[in-house]
C-alpha positions in Angstrom: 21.8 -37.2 34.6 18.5 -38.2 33.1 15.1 -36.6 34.3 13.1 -38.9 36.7 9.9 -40.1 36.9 9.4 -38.0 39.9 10.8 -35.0 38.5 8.8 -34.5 35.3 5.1 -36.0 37.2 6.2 -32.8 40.2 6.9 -30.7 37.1 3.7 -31.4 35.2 1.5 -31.0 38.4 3.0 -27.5 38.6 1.9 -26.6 35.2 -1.4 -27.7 35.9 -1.9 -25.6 38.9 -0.6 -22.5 37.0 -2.8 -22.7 33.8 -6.2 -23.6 35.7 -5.7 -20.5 37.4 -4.8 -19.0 34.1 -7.6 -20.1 32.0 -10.1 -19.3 35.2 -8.8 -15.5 34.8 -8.4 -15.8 30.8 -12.0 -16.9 30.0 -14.0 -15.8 32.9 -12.6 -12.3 34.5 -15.1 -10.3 31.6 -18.3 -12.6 32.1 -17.8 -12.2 36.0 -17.7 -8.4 36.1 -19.3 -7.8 32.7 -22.2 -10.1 32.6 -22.6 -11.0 36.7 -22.0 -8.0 38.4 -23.1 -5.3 35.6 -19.6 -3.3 34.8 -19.4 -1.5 31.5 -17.9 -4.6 28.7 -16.1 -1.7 27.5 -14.6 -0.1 30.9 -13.1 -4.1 31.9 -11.8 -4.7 28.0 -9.4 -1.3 29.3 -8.6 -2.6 32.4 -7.4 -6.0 30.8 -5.5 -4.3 28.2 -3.8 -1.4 30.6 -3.0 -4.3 33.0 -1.2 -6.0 29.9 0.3 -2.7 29.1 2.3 -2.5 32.9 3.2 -6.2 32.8 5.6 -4.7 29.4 7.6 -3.4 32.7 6.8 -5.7 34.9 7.6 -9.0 33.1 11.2 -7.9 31.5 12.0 -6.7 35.6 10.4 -10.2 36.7 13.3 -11.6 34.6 16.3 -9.7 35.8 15.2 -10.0 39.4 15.4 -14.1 38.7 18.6 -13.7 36.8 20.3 -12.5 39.6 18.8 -14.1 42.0 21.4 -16.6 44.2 20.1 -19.0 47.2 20.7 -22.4 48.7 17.0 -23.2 46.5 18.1 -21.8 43.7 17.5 -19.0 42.0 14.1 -20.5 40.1 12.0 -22.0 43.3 12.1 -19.4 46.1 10.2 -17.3 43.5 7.9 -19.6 42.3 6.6 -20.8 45.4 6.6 -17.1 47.0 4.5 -15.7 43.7 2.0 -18.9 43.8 0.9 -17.9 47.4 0.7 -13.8 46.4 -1.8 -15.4 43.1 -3.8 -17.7 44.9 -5.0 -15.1 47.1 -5.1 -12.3 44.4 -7.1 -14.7 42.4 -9.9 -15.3 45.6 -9.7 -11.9 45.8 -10.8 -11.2 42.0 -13.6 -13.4 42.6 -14.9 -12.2 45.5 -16.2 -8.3 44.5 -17.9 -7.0 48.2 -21.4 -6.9 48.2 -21.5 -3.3 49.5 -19.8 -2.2 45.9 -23.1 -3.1 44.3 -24.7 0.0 42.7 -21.6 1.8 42.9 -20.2 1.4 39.3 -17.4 3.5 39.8 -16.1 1.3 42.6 -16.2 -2.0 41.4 -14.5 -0.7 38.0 -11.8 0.5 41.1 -11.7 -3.1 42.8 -11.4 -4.8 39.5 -8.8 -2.4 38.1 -6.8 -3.2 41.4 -7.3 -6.7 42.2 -6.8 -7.5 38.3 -3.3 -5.8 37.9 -2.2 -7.2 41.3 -3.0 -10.7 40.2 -0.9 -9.8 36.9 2.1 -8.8 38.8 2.0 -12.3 41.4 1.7 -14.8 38.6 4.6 -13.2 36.3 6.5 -13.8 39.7 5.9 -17.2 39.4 5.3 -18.0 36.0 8.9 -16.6 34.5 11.0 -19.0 36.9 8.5 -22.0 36.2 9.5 -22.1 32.5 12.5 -20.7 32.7 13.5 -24.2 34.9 13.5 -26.1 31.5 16.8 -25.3 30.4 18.4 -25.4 33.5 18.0 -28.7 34.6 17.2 -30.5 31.0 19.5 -31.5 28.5 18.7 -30.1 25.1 17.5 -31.7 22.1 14.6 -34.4 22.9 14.9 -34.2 26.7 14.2 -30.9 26.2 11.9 -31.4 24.2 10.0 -34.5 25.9 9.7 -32.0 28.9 8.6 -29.4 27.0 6.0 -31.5 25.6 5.1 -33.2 29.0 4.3 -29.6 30.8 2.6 -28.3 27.9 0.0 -31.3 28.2 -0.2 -30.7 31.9 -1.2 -27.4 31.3 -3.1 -28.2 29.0 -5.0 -30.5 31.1 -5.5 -27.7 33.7 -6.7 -25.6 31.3 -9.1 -28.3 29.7 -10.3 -28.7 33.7 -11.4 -25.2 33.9 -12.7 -25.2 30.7 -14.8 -28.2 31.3 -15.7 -27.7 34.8 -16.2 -24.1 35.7 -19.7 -23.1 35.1 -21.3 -26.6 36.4 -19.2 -25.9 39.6 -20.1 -22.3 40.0 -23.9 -23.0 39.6 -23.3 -26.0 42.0 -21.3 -23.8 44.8 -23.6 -21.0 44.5 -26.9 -22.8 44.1 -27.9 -21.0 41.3 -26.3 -17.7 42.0 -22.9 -17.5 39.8 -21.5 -14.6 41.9 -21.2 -16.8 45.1 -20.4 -19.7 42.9 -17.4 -18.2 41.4 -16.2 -17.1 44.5 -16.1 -20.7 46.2 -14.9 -22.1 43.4 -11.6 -19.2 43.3 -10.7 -20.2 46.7 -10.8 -24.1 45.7 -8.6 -23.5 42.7 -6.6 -21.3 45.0 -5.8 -23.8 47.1 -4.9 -26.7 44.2 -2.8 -24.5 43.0 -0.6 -24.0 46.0 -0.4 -27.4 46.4 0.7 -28.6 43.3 3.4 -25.7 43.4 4.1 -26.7 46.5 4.9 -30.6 45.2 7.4 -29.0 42.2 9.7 -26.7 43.9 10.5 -29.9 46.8 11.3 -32.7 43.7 12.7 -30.4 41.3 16.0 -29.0 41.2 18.0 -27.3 38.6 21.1 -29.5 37.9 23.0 -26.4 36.3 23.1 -22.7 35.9 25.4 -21.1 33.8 26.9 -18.1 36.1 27.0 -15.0 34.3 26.5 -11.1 35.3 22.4 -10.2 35.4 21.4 -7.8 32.6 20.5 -4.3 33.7 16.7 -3.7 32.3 18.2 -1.8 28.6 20.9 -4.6 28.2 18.0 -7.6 28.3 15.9 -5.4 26.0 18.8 -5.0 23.3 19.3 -8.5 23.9 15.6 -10.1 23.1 16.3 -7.6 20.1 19.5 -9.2 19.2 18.0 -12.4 19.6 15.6 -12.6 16.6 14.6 -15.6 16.8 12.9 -15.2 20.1 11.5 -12.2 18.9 10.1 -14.3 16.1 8.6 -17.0 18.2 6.7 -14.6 20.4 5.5 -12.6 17.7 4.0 -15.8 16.6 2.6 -16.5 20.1 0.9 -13.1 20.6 -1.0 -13.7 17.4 -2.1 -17.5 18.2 -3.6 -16.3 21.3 -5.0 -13.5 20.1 -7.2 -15.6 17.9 -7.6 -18.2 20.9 -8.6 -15.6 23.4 -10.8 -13.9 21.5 -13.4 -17.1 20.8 -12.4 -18.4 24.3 -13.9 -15.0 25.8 -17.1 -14.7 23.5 -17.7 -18.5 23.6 -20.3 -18.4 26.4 -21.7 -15.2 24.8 -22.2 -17.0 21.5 -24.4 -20.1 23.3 -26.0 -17.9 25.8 -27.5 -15.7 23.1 -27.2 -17.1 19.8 -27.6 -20.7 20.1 -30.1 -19.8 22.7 -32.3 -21.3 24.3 -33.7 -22.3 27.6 -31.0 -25.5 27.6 -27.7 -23.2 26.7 -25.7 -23.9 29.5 -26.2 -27.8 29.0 -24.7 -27.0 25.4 -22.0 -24.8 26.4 -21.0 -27.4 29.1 -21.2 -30.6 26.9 -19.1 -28.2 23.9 -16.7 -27.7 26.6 -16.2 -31.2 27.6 -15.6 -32.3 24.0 -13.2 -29.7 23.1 -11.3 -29.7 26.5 -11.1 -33.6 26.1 -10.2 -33.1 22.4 -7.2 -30.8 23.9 -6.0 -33.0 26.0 -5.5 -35.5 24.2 -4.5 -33.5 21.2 -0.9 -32.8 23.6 -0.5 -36.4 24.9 -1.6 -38.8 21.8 -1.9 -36.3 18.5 1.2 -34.8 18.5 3.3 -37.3 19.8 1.8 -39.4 16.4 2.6 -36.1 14.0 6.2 -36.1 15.1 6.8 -39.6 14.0 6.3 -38.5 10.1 6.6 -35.2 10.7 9.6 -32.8 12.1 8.3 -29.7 14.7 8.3 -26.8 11.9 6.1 -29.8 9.9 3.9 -30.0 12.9 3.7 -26.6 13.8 2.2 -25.7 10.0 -0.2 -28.5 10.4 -2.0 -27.1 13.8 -2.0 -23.5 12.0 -4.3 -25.8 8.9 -6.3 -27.7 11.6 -7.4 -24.3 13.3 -7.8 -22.2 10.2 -10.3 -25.3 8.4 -12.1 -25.3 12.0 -12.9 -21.3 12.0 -14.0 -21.7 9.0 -16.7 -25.0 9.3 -17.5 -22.6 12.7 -18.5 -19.4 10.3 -20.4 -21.5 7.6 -21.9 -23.8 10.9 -23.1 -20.4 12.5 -24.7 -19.3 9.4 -26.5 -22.3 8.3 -27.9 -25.1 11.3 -27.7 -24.0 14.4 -30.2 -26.8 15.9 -27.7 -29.3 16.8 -24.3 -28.9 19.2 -23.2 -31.9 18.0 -22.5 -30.3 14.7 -20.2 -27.9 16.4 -18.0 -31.1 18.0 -17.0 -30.7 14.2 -14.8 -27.6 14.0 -14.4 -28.0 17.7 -12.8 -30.6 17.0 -10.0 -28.6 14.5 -9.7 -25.5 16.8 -9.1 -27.1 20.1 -6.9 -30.0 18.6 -4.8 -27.2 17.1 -4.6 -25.3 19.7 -3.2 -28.9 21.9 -0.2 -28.5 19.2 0.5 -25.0 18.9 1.0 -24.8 22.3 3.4 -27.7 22.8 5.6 -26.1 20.3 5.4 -22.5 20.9 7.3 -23.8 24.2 9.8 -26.1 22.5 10.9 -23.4 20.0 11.2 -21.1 22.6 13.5 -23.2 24.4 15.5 -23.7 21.6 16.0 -19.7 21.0 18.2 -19.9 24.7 20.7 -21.9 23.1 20.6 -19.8 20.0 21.0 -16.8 22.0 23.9 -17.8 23.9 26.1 -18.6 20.9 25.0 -15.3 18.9 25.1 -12.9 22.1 27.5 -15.0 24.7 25.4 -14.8 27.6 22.4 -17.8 28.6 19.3 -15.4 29.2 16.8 -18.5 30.1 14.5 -15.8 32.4 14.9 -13.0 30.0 13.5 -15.0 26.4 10.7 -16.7 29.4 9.6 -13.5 30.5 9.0 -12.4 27.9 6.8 -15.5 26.6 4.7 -14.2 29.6 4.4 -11.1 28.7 3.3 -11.6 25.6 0.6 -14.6 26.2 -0.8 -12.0 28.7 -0.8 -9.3 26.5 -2.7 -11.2 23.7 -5.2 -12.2 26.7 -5.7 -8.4 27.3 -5.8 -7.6 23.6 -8.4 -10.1 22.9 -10.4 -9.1 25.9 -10.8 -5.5 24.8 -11.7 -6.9 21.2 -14.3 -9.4 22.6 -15.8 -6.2 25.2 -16.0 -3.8 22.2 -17.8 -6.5 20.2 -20.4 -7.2 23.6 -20.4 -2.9 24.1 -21.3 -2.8 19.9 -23.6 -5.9 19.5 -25.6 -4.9 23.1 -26.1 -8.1 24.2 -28.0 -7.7 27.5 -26.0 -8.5 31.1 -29.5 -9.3 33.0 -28.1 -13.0 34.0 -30.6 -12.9 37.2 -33.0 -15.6 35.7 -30.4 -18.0 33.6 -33.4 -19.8 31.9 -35.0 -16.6 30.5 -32.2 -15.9 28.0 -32.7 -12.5 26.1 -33.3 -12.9 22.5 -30.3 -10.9 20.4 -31.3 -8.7 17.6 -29.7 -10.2 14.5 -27.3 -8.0 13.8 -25.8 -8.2 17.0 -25.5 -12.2 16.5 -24.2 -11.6 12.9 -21.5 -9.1 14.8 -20.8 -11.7 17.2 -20.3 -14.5 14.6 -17.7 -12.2 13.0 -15.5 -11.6 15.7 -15.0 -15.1 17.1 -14.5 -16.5 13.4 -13.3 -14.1 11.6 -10.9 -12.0 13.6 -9.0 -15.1 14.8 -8.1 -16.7 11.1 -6.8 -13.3 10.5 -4.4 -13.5 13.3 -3.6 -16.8 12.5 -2.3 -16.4 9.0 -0.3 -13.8 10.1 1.4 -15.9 12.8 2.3 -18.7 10.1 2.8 -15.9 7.1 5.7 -14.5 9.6 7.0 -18.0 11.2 7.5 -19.1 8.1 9.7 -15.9 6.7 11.8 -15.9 9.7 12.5 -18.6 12.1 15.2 -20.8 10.7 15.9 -23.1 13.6 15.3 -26.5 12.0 15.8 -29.8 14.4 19.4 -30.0 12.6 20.5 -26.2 13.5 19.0 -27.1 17.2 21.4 -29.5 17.2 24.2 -28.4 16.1 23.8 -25.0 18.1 23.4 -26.9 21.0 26.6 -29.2 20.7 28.6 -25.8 20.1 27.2 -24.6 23.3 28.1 -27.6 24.8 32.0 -27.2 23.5 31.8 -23.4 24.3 32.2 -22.3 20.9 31.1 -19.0 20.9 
């Protein structure tokens, strides 16, 4: 039975929900601590990365625990609705450092450590079984694919929300003061998110689950081994948002005290706008036109061009004219458009590598290959964040944010260090992603196919 309109708006509300509570922790976590409340750039990039480091157990465990998970819901929706509830508050929680921890470095290191690494665990429990829905109640092939596609834009649009939103809301909420404005605006994406989740798990419903025994932990890792197709796609995912993460964490850093000035935050808001918009639509009109002269592998080399020819109008921008934002709509314009397509198909091929794995290794690991898609996406998050805090620790940009129109003036090799890092760094990690794509994922739209009609027979 064909997907209904119901179905895929319910599922696309979801996967706005999740990812504006995603990019709220992605982008903001290090400026909140680091830049607001005064903790060491260089003690939160270690908390990010150790609390990417226990997810490695966490996330594979996340999976198993869905796999053999049986109810009159499913095995997909009492976990995602129980994990959104656990996030939303973890996430208020993040936001919301006590007052009586100021001065006491040591503490709020504590709080964040804690309230970070709890927030980890809660949204693996709900993001695994939200992707790992698609090939349970999709067909394969473009059904698959349209979904794929659909959710991807959705969270894309969340994540274009946050982007675009955040800092005029914070100042808004707090009435000048970002720490109360961050942590009114928490508890009001807390409570979108719950509701959106909330719409998903009552109008979807998986249509059919392949029973099989649940792996123990060593068997799922041998399997994701086995699988190497998997293991190529999020290989390639952990380097694409390495090189996202990284210029999405020093972003506000780079207008704050390079492009400088007493109007910053106007240009960091209308950059924001234009390249959130520019995502969006990317997912819902850009790729959708690609894929009518193009196939996905086509596609998927084309977003890897459009970001690399952005970093680099970004590098030569930042070391020419600087007087203008407008003049950065231009690579803005490359980087978040190719980040709208890379994202869409990161999912689709990773959807495809189920039905791959079931006819190589005879078992249909849907949580397993989606956990670990969260895993890695939040381990490039933490990797990035430790890159972007050893670049703030290096460059010592100052953290004095009490008067937001008295910006502190940047030596200029800090600037030049900070140019470097967000460019730089990211086309590195980019043309390693499409340098090992491109030697080893084989699953053209024909092999999909024809994998997926010997699933369908049984042929394995």
């Amino acid at each position: 039975m064909k997907l209904t309109g119901k179905e895929k708006v319910s599922y696309g509300l979801g996967a706005v929900g999740k990812d504006m509570v995603y990019m709220l922790s992605a982008s903001y976590i290090l400026y909140y601590y680091q830049d607001i409340l005064g903790v060491s750039a260089f003690a939160m990039g270690v908390i990010l990365l150790a609390a990417r480091v226990f997810d490695a157990f966490n996330d594979p465990i996340m999976g198993v625990v869905v796999a053999k998970t049986r109810t009159r819901w499913g095995k997909f929706r009492p976990w995602l609705f129980i994990g959104t509830i656990l996030n939303a508050i973890m996430l208020y929680l993040m936001f919301s450092a006590p007052p009586a921890l100021d001065g006491d470095g040591g503490g709020l290191v504590a709080y964040a450590a804690v309230t970070y690494v709890l927030w980890g665990v809660t949204y693996t429990m709900m993001d695994i079984p939200y992707w790992s829905m698609i090939p349970a109640f999709t067909e394969g092939g473009k059904e698959r694919e349209g979904l794929s596609t659909m959710a991807r834009s959705c969270a894309g649009v969340g994540s274009a929300i946050i982007t675009i939103i955040t800092m005029l809301c914070v100042y808004r909420l707090g009435g000048g003061d970002e720490r109360v404005g961050f942590k009114w605006f928490a508890l009001i994406i807390a409570i979108l998110f719950v509701l959106f989740t909330t719409i998903t798990c009552v109008n979807v419903k998986e249509k059919s689950t392949v029973n099989v025994d649940s792996p123990s932990v060593g068997q799922m890792f041998r399997a994701l081994i086995q699988n190497d197709q998997a293991m190529t796609v999020v290989i390639t995912i952990v380097l694409i948002n390495c090189a996202v993460y990284t210029t999405s964490n020093l972003v506000i850093y780079f207008f704050k005290y390079d492009f400088g000035g007493e109007g910053w935050y106007n240009s960091y808001t209308l950059f924001n706008t234009f390249g959130g918009a520019v995502q969006i639509l990317s997912m819902m009109i850009l790729f959708p036109l690609l894929r009518k002269f193009m196939g996905t592998i086509q596609v998927f080399y084309t977003g890897f061009a459009m970001a690399i020819i952005g970093y680099v109008v970004l590098l030569v921008l930042a070391f020419t004219n600087m007087s203008n934002v407008v003049l950065l709509f231009i690579p803005g314009f490359f980087i978040f458009g190719a980040n709208g397509v890379l994202t869409v198909l990161t999912t689709v091929f990773l959807a495809n590598t189920v039905d791959y794995g079931q006819l190589k290794n005879h078992r249909r690991d849907e949580s397993v290959i989606f956990s670990m898609q969260t895993f890695v996406v939040k381990l490039a998050s933490g990797v990035a964040a430790l890159i972007a805090s050893i670049c703030l620790q290096i460059c010592n940009l100052s953290n004095d944010t009490t008067d937001t129109a008295a910006v502190a003036t940047a030596a200029a090799s800090s600037v030049v260090g900070l140019r470097m890092t967000m460019t730089i760094l990211p086309m590195i990690c980019l043309l390693c992603g499409i340098f090992i794509f491109h030697k080893k994922y084989i699953l053209t739209e024909e092999k999909v196919a024809e994998i997926a009609e010997q699933v369908k027979k049984g042929a394995y």
